[in-house]
N, C-alpha and C positions, 0 to 999 in steps of 0.2 A: 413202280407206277410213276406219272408224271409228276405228281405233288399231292401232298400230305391228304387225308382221309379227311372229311369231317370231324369235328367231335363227335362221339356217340354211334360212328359209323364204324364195321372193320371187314377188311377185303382179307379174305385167305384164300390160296391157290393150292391143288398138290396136283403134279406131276406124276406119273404113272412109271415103274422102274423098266426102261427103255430096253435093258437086254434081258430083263427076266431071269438072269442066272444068278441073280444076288451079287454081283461084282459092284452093279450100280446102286446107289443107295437111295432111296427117295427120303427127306427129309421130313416128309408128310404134312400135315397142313400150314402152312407157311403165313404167317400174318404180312401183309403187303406194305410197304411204305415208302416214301423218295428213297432209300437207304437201300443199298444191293443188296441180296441175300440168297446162299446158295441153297437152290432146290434141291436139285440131284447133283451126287458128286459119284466120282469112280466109272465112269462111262469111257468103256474100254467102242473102238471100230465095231461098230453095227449100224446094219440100214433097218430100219423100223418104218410102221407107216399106220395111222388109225389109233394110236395113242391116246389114254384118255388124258385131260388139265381138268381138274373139276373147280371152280370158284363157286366160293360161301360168300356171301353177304349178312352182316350182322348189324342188328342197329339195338340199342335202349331203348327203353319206352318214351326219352325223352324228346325223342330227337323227330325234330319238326320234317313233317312233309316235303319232301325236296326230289329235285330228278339231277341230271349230270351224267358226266360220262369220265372214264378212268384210260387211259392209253397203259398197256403191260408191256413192255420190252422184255424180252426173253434172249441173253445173250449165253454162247455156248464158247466156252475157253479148255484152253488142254496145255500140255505140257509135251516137250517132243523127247523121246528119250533120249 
């Protein structure tokens, strides 16, 4: 995400396993923060389309009434054999 959560606030994402054959691994619910973090890893040549991302939103009871918005970058890297 662009920059760091609230206190008391936490963003999770998970990512749905893109080829379904178990090759790709989803990492499952992923706590979000400026800091990169690999969602799915092992994602072998496949075209997909209609995939679910599900984001959670968590807060404390402490945490004062607030609105905002979060920009996600989603970047996909590989290795060439």
């Amino acid at each position: 995400i662009d920059s760091a959560m609230p206190t008391g606030l936490t963003l999770k994402v998970n990512l749905a396993d893109p080829d379904d054959t178990g090759s790709a691994v989803s990492a499952g619910d992923v706590i979000l923060s400026a800091t990169a973090a690999d969602l799915v890893t092992g994602i072998g040549p496949v075209a997909q389309e209609g995939l679910t991302i599900t984001y959670t939103l968590s807060a404390t009871v402490e945490v004062a009434p607030t609105s905002g918005s979060k920009t996600v970058t989603f970047t996909v890297t590989g290795s060439t054999p």
